[in-house]
C-alpha positions as CSV (number, residue, x, y, z in Angstrom):
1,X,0.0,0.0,0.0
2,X,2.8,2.2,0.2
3,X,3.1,2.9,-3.5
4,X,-0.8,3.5,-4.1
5,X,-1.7,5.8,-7.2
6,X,-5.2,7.0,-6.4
7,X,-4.9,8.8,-10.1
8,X,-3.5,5.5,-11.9
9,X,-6.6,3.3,-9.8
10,X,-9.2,5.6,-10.7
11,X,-8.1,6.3,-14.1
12,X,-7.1,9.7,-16.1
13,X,-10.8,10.6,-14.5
14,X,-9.8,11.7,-11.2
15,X,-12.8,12.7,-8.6
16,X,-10.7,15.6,-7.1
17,X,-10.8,18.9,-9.2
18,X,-7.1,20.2,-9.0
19,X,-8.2,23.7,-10.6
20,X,-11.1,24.2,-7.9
21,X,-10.3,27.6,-6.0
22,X,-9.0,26.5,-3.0
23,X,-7.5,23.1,-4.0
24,X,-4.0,24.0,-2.7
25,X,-4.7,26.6,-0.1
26,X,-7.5,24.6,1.7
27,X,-6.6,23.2,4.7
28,X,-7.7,19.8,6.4
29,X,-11.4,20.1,8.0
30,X,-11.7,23.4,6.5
31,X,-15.1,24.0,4.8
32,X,-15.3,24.0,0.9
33,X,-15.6,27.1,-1.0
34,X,-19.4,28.1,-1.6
35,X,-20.5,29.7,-4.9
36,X,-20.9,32.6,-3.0
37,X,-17.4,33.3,-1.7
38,X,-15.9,32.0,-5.0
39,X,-17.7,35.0,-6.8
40,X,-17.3,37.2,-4.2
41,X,-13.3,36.6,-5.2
42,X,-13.7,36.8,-8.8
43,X,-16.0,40.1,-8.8
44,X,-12.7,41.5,-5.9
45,X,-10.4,40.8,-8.9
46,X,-12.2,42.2,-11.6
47,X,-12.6,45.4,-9.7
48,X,-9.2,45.2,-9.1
49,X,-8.4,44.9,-12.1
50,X,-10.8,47.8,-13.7
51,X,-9.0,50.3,-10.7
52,X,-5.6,49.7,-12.4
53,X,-7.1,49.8,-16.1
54,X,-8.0,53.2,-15.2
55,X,-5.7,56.0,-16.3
56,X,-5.7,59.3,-14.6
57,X,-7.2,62.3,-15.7
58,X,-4.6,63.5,-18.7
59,X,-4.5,67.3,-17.6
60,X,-3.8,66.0,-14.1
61,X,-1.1,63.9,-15.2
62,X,0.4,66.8,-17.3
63,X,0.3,69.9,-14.6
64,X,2.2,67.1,-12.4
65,X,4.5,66.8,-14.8
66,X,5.0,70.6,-15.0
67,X,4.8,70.9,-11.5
68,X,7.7,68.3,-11.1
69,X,9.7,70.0,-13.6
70,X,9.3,73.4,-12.0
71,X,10.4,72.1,-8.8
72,X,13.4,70.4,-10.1
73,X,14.6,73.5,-11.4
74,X,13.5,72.9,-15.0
75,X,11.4,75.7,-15.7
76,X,10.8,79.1,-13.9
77,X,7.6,80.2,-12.5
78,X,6.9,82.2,-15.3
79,X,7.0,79.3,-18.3
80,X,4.9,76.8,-14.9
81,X,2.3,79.9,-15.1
82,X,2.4,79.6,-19.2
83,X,2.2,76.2,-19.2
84,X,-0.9,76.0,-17.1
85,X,-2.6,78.7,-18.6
86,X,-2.2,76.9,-21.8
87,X,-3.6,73.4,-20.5
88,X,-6.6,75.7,-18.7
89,X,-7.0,77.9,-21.9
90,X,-6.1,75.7,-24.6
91,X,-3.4,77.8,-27.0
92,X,-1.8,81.1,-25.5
93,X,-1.2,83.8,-27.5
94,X,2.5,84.9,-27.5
95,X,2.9,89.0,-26.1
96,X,3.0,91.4,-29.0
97,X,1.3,88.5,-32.0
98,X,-1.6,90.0,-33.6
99,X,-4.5,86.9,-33.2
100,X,-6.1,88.9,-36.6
101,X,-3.1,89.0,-39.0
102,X,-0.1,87.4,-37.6
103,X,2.9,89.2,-36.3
């Protein structure tokens, strides 16, 4: 009895399902998983995994990014000021250009 193959005597059928959620974390007398919990997992997952899919709001991201680069010495407060008045504003008009005819 020492070499006993419960796999080989039952077949390539086994009765345990080795994929089950739990198979390998369960513990001896602990219940089974219940439909309930297992889709209570899968639904924490998938929310999960929405959270991360999510990007962040693009004109957050760049007046971060300006913000950064201001405080690392990139840029002065007067191009930070510029740059956020063209992400607020859309295009700034450069002192002394004429919107009507050019330069």
């Amino acid at each position: 009895m020492d070499n006993f193959n419960l796999k080989k005597f039952l077949g390539e059928k086994s009765l345990l399902n080795e994929n089950a959620p739990g198979y390998d974390t369960r513990k001896f007398g602990e219940a089974l998983p219940t439909l309930e919990s297992v889709k209570a997992a899968h639904e924490a997952k998938e929310d999960d995994k929405k959270e991360i899919k999510e990007e962040p709001d693009p004109i957050q991201a760049e007046m971060k990014m300006h913000l950064k680069q201001y405080r690392d010495g990139m840029i002065d407060g007067d191009d930070l000021a510029n740059a956020f008045e063209e992400i607020i504003y859309g295009s700034v008009t450069p002192p002394g250009y004429n919107t009507r005819y050019g330069r």
